[in-house]
C-alpha positions as CSV (number, residue, x, y, z in Angstrom):
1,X,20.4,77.7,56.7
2,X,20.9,78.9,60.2
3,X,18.1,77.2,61.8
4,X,17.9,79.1,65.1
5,X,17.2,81.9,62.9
6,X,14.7,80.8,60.9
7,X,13.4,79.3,64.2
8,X,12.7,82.7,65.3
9,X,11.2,84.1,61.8
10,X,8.6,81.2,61.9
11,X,7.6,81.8,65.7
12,X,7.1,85.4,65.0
13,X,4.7,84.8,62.5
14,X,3.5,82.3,64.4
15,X,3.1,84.8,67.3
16,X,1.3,87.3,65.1
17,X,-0.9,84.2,64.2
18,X,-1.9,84.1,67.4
19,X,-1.8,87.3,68.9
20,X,-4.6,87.8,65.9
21,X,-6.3,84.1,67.6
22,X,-6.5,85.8,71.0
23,X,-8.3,88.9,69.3
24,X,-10.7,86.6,68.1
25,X,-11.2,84.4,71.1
26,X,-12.1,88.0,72.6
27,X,-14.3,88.7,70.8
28,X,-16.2,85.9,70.5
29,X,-16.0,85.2,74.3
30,X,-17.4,88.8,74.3
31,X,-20.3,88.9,71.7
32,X,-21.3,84.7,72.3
33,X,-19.7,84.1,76.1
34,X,-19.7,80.1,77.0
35,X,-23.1,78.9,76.6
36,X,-25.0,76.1,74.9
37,X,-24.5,78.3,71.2
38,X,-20.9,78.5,71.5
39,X,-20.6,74.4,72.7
40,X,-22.6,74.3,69.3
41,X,-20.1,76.2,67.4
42,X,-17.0,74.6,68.9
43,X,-18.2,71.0,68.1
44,X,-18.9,72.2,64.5
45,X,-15.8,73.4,64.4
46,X,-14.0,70.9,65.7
47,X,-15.6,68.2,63.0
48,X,-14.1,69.5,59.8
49,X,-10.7,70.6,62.2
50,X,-10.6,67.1,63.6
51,X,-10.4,65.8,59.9
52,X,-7.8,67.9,58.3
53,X,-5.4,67.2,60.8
54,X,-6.2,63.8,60.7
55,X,-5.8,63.4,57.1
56,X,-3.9,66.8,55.9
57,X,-1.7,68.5,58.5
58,X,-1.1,65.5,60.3
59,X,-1.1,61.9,58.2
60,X,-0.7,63.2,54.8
61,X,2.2,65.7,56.1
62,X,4.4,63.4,57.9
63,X,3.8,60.7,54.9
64,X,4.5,62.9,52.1
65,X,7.2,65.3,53.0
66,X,9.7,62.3,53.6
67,X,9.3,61.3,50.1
68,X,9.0,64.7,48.6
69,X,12.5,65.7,50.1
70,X,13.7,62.4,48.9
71,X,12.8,63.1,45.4
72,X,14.1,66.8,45.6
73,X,17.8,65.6,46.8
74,X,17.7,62.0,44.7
75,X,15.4,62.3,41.6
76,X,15.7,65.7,40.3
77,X,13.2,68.5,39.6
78,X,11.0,66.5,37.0
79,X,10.2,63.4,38.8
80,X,9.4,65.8,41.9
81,X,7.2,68.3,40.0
82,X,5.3,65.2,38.7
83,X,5.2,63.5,42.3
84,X,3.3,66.5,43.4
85,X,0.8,66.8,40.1
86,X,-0.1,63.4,40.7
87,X,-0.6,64.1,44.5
88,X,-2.2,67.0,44.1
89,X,-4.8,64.9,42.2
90,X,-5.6,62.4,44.0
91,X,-5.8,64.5,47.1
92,X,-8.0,66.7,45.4
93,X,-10.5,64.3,43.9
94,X,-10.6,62.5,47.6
95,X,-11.8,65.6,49.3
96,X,-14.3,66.4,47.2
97,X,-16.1,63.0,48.0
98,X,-15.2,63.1,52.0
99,X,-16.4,67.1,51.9
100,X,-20.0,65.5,49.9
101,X,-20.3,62.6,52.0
102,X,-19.8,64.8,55.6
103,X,-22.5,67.4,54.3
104,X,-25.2,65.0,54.0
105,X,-24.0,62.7,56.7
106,X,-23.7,66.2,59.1
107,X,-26.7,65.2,61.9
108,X,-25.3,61.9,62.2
109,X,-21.6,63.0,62.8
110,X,-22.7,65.8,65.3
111,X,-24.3,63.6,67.2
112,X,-21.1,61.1,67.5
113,X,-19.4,63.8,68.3
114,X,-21.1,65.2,71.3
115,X,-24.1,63.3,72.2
116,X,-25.0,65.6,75.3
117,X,-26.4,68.5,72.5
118,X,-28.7,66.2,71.8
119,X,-30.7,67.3,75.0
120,X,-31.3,70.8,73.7
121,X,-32.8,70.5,70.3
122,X,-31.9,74.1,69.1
123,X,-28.0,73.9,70.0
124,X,-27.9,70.7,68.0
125,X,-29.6,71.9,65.0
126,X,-27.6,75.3,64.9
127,X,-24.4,72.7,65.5
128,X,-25.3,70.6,62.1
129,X,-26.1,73.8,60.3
130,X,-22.7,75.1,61.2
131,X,-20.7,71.9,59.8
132,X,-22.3,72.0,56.6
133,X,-21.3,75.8,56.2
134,X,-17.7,74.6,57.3
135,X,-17.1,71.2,56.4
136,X,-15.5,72.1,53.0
137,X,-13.0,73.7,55.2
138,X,-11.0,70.8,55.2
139,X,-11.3,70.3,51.9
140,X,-9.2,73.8,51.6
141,X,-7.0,73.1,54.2
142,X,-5.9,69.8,52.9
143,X,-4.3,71.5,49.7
144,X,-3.3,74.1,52.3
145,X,-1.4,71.3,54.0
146,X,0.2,69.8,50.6
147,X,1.5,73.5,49.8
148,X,2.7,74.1,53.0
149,X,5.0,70.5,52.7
150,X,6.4,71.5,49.4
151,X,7.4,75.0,50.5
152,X,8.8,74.0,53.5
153,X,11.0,70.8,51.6
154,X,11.9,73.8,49.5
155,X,12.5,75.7,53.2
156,X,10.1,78.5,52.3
157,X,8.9,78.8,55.8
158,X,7.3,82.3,55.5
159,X,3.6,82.0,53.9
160,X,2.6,78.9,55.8
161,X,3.5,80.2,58.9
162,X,1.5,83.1,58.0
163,X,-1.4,82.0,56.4
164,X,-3.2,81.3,59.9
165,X,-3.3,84.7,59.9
166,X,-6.2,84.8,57.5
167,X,-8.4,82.8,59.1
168,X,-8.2,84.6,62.3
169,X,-8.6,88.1,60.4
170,X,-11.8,86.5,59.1
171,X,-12.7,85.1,62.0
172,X,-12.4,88.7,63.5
173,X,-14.5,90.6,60.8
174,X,-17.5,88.0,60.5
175,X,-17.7,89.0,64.4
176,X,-17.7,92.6,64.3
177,X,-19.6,92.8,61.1
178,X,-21.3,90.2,60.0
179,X,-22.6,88.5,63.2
180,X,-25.3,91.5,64.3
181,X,-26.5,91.4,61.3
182,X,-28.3,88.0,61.3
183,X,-30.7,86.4,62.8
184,X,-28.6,83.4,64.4
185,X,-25.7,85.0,64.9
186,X,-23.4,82.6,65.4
187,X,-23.5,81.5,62.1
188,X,-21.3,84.6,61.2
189,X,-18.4,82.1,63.1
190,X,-19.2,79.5,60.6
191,X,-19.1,81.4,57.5
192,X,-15.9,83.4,58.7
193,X,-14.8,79.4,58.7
194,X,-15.3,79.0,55.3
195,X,-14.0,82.6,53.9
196,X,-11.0,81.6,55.7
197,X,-10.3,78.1,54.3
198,X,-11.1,80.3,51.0
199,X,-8.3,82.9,51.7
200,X,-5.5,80.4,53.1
201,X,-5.8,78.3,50.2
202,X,-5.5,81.0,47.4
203,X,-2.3,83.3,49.4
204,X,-0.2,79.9,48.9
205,X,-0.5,80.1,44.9
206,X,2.1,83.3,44.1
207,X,4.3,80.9,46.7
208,X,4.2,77.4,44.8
209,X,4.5,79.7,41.2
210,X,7.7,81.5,42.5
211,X,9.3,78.1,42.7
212,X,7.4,76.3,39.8
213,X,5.7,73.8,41.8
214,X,2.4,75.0,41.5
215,X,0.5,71.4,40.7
216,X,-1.5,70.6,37.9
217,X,-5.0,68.2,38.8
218,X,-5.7,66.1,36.6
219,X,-9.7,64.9,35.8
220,X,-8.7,61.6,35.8
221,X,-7.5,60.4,39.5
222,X,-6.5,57.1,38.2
223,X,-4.1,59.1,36.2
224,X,-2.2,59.8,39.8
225,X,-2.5,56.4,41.3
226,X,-0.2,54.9,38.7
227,X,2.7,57.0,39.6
228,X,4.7,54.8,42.6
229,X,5.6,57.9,44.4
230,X,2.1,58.4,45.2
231,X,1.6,55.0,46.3
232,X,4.6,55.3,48.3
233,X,2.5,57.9,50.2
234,X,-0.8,56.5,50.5
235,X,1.3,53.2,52.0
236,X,2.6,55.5,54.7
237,X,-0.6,57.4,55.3
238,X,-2.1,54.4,56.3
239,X,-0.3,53.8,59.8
240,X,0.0,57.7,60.2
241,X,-3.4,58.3,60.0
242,X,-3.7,55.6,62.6
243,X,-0.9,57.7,64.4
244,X,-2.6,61.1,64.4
245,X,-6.4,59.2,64.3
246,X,-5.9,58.1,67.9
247,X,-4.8,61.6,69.0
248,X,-7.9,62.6,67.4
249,X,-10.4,59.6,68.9
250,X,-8.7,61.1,72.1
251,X,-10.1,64.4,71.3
252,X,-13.4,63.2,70.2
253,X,-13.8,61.1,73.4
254,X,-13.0,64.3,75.6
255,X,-15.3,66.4,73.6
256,X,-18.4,64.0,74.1
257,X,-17.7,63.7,77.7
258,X,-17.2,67.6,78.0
259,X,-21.0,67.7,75.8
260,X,-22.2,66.0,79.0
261,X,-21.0,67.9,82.1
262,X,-22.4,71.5,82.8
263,X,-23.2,74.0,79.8
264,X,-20.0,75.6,78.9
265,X,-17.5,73.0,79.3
266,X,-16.7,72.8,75.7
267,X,-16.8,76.6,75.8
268,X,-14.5,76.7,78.5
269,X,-11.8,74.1,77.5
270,X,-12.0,75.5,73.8
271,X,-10.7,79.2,75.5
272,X,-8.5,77.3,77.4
273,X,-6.9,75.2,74.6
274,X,-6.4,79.0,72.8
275,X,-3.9,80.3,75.3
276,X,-2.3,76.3,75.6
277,X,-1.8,76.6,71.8
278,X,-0.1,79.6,72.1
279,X,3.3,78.4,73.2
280,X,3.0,74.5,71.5
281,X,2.4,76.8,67.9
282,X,5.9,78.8,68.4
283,X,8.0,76.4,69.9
284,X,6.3,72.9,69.1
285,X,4.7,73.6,66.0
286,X,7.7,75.9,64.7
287,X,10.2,73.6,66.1
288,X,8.1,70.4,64.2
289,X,8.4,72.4,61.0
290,X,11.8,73.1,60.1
291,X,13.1,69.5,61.7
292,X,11.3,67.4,59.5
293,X,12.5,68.5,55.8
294,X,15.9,69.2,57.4
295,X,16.0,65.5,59.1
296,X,14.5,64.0,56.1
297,X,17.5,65.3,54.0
298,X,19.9,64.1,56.8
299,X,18.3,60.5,56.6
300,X,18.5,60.5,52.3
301,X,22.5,61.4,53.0
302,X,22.7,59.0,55.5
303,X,24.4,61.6,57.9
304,X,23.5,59.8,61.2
305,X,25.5,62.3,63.3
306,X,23.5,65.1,61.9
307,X,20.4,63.6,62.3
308,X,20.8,63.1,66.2
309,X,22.4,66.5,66.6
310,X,19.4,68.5,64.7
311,X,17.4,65.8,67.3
312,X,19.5,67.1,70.4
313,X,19.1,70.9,69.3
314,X,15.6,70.6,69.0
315,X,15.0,69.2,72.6
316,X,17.2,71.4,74.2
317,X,15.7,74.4,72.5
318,X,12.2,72.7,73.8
319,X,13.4,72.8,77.7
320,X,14.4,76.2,77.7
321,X,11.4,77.7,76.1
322,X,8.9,75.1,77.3
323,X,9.2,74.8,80.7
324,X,9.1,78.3,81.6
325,X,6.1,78.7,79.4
326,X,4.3,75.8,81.6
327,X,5.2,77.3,85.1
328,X,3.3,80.8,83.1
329,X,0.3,79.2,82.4
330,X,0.2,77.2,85.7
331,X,1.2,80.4,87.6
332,X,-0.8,83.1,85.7
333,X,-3.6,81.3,84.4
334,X,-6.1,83.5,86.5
335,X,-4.6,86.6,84.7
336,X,-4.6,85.6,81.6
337,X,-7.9,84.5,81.4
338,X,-9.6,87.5,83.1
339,X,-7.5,89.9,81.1
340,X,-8.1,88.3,77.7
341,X,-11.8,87.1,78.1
342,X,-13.6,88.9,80.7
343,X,-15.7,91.3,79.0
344,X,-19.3,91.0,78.3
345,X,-21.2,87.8,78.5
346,X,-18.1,86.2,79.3
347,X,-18.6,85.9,83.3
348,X,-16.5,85.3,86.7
349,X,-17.7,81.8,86.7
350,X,-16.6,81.4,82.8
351,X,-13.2,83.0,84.1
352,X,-12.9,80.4,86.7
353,X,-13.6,77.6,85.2
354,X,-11.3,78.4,82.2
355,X,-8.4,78.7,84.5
356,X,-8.6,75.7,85.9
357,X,-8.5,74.2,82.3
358,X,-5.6,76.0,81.6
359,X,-3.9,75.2,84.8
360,X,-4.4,71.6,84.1
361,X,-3.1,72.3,80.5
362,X,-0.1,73.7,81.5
363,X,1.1,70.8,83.6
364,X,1.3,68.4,80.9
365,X,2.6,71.4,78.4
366,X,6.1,70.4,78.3
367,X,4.7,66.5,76.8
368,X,2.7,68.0,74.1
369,X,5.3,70.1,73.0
370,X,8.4,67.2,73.3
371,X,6.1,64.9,71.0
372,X,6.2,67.8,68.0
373,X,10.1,67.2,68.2
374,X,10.2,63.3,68.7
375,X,7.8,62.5,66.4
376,X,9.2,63.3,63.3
377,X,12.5,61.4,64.3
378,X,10.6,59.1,63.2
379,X,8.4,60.1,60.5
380,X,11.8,61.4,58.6
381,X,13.1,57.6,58.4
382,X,9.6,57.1,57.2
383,X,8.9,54.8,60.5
384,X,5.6,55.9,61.2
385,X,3.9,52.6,63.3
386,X,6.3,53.3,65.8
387,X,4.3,56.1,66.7
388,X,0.7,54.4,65.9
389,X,1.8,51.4,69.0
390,X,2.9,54.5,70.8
391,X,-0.4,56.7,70.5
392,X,-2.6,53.3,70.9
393,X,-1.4,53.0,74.2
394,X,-1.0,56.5,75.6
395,X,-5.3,56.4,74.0
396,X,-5.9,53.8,76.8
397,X,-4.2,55.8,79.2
398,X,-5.9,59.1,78.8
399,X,-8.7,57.6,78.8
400,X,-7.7,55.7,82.0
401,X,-6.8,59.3,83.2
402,X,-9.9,60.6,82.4
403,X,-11.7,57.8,84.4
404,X,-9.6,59.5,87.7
405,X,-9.8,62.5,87.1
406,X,-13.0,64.0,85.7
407,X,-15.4,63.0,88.6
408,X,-13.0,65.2,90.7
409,X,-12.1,68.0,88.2
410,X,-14.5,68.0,85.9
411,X,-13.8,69.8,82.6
412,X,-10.1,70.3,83.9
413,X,-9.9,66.7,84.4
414,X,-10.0,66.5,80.5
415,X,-7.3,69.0,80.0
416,X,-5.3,67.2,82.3
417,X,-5.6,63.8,81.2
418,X,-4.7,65.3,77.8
419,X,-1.6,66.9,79.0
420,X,-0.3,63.8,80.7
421,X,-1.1,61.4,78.6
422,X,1.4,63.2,76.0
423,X,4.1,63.2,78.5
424,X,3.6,59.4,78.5
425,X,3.9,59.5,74.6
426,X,7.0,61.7,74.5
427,X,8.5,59.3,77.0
428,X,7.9,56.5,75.2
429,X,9.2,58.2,71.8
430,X,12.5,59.3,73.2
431,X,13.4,55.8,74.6
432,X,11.8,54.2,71.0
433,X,14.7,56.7,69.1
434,X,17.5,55.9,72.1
435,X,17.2,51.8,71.6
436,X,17.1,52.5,68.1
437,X,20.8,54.2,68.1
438,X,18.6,57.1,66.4
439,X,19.2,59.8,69.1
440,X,22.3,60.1,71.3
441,X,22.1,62.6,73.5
442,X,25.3,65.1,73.9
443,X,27.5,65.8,76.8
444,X,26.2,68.1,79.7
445,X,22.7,67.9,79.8
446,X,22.7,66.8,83.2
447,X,24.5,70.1,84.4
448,X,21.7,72.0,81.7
449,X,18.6,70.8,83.6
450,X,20.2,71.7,87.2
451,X,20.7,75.3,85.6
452,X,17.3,75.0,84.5
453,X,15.5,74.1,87.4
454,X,17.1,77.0,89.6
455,X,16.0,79.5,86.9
456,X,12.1,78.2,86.8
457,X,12.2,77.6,90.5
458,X,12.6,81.8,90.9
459,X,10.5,81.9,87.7
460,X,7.8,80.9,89.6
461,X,8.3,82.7,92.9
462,X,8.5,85.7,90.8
463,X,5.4,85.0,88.7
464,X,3.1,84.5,91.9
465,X,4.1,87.1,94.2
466,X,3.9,89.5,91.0
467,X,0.4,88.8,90.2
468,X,-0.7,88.5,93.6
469,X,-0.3,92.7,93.9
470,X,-3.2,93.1,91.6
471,X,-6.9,92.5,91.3
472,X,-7.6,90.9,88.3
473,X,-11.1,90.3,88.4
474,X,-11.8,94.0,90.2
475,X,-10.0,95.1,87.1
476,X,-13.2,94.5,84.5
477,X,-14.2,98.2,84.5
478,X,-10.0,99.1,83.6
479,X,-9.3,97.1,80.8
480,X,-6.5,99.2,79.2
481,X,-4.8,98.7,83.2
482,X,-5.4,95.2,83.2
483,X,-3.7,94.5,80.2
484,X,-0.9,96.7,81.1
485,X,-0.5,95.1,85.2
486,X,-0.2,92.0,82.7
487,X,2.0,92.9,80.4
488,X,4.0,94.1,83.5
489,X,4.1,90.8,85.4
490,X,4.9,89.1,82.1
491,X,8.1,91.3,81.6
492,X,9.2,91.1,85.0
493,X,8.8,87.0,84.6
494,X,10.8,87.1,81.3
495,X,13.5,89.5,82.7
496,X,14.1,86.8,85.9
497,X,13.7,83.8,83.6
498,X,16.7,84.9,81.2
499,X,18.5,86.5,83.7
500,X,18.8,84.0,86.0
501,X,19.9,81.8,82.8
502,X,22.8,84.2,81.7
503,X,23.7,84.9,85.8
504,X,24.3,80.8,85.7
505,X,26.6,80.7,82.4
506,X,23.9,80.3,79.2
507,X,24.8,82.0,76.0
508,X,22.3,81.8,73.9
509,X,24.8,81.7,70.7
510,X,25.5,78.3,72.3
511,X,21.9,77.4,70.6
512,X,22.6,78.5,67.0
513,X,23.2,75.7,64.5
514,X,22.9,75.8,60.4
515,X,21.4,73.2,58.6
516,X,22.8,72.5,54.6
């Protein structure tokens, strides 16, 4: 499998993903803007989201795909097809009590969440409605989550890279549609939540059938505990949902302090967040994807060598397309958020204050991005409290960071703490795989950054003096020339950036590599 290639199949379906994201932010920043509604809806939201990557994308995930590919290349196609029945059941059986127990218990949980709504009585109450409508969204996403692992092990890439599509598109009708025709209108978000969990969940079934891995659950959950394979994964899930749980408590933290400062703030670091995802989902995410079924079957051969150089691949691959995305959010965060956003209720001041979030994103860009590819060097050797001590420490540090920086910067402050405090985890991860003998880097990266630096050094002249020449926020009445003087400055920033790199001796064939 030539893995630059399917590299760039993934991020293109990523990019559709969230090209389809941004169409949505728009028009909800259009139809709701950032006010105490939208807070409302974002902290919903970001309940039943907090949980599914806590327990399905991101502890469930790194424990079960580790043991799944060790099955497929050890065991054989029955012991793996029953691994994932038995899975499949106890997962299933699991959500169903956690999506009953966070209905009932939605007031309480909103109001851990973000305390501040608590001072306008309407938000709140429109905020616990919204996470009942959504909460069985996790419920959805969770199997979404244990398709997604056994398509990948099976490296069918394709569906779940596309299936984020679905929710967007739902997103997308529920606001043009749906939204003006209730009486709350908002609640349209939270129902397109729910539709989409729906649709996500039912586009991976032809997928699992084509490869006969479609699992069977079972009414009896104590059927599934008995197999040792699943116990095997519950074991590991318990220090990675400690690993991806302090990520989350991070999160949560930030989200109660944003609840606090001036209405909006959640608004305005949710918009923000968008356009940061944006480059982690084609490069990090992508990147994350096909390295951890193709490390996990380097570790069950015991091909050390391989497993450092898919390690090495990765992280070069990551500077290249990271850092130049960082100096473009830093550089053009103004333009991006007036182009994308600024229409309707969504004002100056909204405009504003979301770029500073995203400017404080982007510094920290290249650490959130490095910890997708260091992580599961890890999690493929099934050494997941590595990470945990990691993430329990860079928690007291954000946190620590926060404490600096949000009396100066406010809402940005948050965005920034969050950014640095992953480039103290990816730190920390890199030198954890180096004294391990796990990772050793290869010759001539010393003589790759210099190259790199001269090429985002001009990157950056290039960006700023290009959108200087235009009036973004004058723009508002010219849409359609707005998004064209930014499509323009982007080009011209992308033609310097790879120029400069081919002008100083990269060759991007240099970068392919096949995986068996």
């Amino acid at each position: 499998m030539n893995l630059l290639k399917t590299l760039a199949t993934i991020s293109g379906m990523t990019m559709l993903s969230r090209v389809t994201g941004l169409l949505r932010e728009f028009l909800i920043a259009r139809a709701f803007g950032a006010s105490a509604y939208t807070d409302a809806f974002f902290v919903a939201f970001r309940i039943p989201n907090l949980l599914r990557r806590l327990f399905a994308e991101g502890a469930f995930s790194q424990a079960f795909v580790p043991i799944l590919a060790e099955y497929k290349n050890q065991k054989g196609d029955q012991p793996t097809r029953e691994l994932v029945d038995h899975v499949a059941t106890v997962l299933t059986w699991a959500l169903l009590v956690t999506c009953i127990a966070g209905i009932l218990a939605a007031p309480t949980v909103v109001y851990l969440i973000a305390t501040g709504l608590k001072s306008n009585a309407q938000a709140f109450d429109a905020s616990v409605v919204m996470t009942r409508i959504m909460f069985p969204y996790i419920g959805f996403m969770s199997l979404v989550a244990l398709a997604g692992g056994v398509l990948n092990t099976w490296r069918e890439f394709k569906i779940p890279a596309l299936t984020p599509v679905l929710l967007n598109l739902s997103f997308i009708a529920a606001s043009l549609f749906l939204a003006p025709l209730l009486k709350q209108p908002v609640y349209a978000l939270a129902i397109a939540v729910f539709v989409g969990g729906v649709l996500q969940l039912a586009v991976q079934i032809p997928a699992l059938l084509k490869i006969g891995m479609l699992p069977r659950i079972s009414l009896n959950p104590l059927f599934g505990l008995r197999d040792a394979g699943v116990r095997r994964v519950l074991k590991q899930m318990v220090p990675a949902t400690f690993a991806v749980s302090v990520a989350q408590i991070s999160l949560m933290i930030n989200t109660n302090i944003a609840s606090r400062l001036a209405n909006g703030s959640v608004s305005w670091l949710s918009y923000a967040d968008r356009l940061m995802e944006f480059p982690t989902a084609l490069l990090g995410v992508a990147l994350g994807t096909i390295l951890l079924p193709s490390l996990s079957k380097a570790n069950s051969d015991g091909d050390k060598v391989e497993y450092s150089a898919l390690l090495d691949w990765g992280l070069r691959l990551t500077f290249l397309l990271a850092l130049p995305s960082a100096v473009g959010l830093a550089t053009l965060a103004e333009p991006l958020t007036a182009t994308l956003f600024h229409y309707g209720k969504f004002s100056a001041r909204d405009v504003a204050m979301t770029g500073n979030a995203l400017l404080a994103y982007g510094a920290g860009l290249i650490g959130l991005i490095l910890v997708k590819i260091l992580a599961p060097g890890f999690y493929a050797k099934q050494d997941i409290r590595t990470p945990v001590k990691i993430a329990v420490g860079v928690l007291i540090v954000t946190q620590l960071m926060n404490l600096l920086f949000v009396p100066w910067i406010a809402h940005a402050g948050l965005a920034l703490s969050i950014g640095l405090g992953a480039c103290v985890n990816a730190l920390f991860l890199y030198f954890g795989l180096r004294r391990r003998n796990i990772y050793r880097p290869k010759a001539g990266w010393s003589q790759f950054m210099i190259r790199l630096a001269g090429a985002l050094f001009l990157l950056a002249g290039v960006a700023l003096w290009s959108a200087a020449q235009f009036d973004w926020m004058g723009l508002k009445a010219h849409p359609l020339m707005r998004i064209g003087a930014l499509l323009l400055v982007i080009s011209v920033c992308v033609a310097t950036y790879f120029s400069a790199l081919l002008a100083m001796g990269f060759r991007f064939a240099d970068f392919k590599r096949i995986a068996l």
